[in-house]
N, C-alpha and C positions, 0 to 999 in steps of 0.2 A: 241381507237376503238378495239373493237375485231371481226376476221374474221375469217371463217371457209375454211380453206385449205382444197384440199383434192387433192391428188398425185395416184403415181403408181411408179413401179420400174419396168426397162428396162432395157433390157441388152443393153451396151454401144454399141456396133458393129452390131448388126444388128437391134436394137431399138424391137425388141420383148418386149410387155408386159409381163411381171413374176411374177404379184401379184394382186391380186384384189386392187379397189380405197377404201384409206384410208384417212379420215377424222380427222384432227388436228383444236383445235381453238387456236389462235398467238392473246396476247393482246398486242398492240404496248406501251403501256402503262408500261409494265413491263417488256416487253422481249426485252433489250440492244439489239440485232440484227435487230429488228423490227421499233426500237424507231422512227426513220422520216418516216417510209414509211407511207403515206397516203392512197393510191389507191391499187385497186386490181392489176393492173399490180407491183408495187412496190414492193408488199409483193409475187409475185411469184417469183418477178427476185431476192429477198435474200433467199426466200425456196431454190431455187433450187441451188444459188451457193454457200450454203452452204451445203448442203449436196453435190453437185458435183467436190468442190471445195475442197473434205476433200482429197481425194484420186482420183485424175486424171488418177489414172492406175485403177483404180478397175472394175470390167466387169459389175458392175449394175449404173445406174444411176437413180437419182429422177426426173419425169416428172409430172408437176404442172398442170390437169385439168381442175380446179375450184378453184377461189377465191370469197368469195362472205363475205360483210359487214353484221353481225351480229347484232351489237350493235354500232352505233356511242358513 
């Protein structure tokens, strides 16, 4: 499936948005990270801890919007 992400980046400590929503398509099909998630919810809970998950000290983190199925 491919799904159309789309995020924002927050500062970790007081959750302020810092960046306009930006828009990724994840095909679970080829992207090893993605590969079982089925659902929207699924593919946000690995968006996020992987980008939050790189650097637990760093002051921005990725907060997951929208998930929506593009293409079964």
């Amino acid at each position: 499936m491919l799904f159309a992400v789309t995020a924002v980046a927050m500062l970790r400590r007081t959750r302020e948005q810092i960046s306009q929503p930006r828009t990724e398509q994840v095909d679970n099909n080829t992207n090893r990270l993605f590969l079982h998630a089925r659902t929207p919810p699924e593919v946000e809970q690995r968006y996020e801890s992987f980008w939050n998950d790189l650097n637990e000290h760093s002051e921005e983190v990725v907060k997951v919007i929208d998930v929506r199925i593009v293409k079964k």
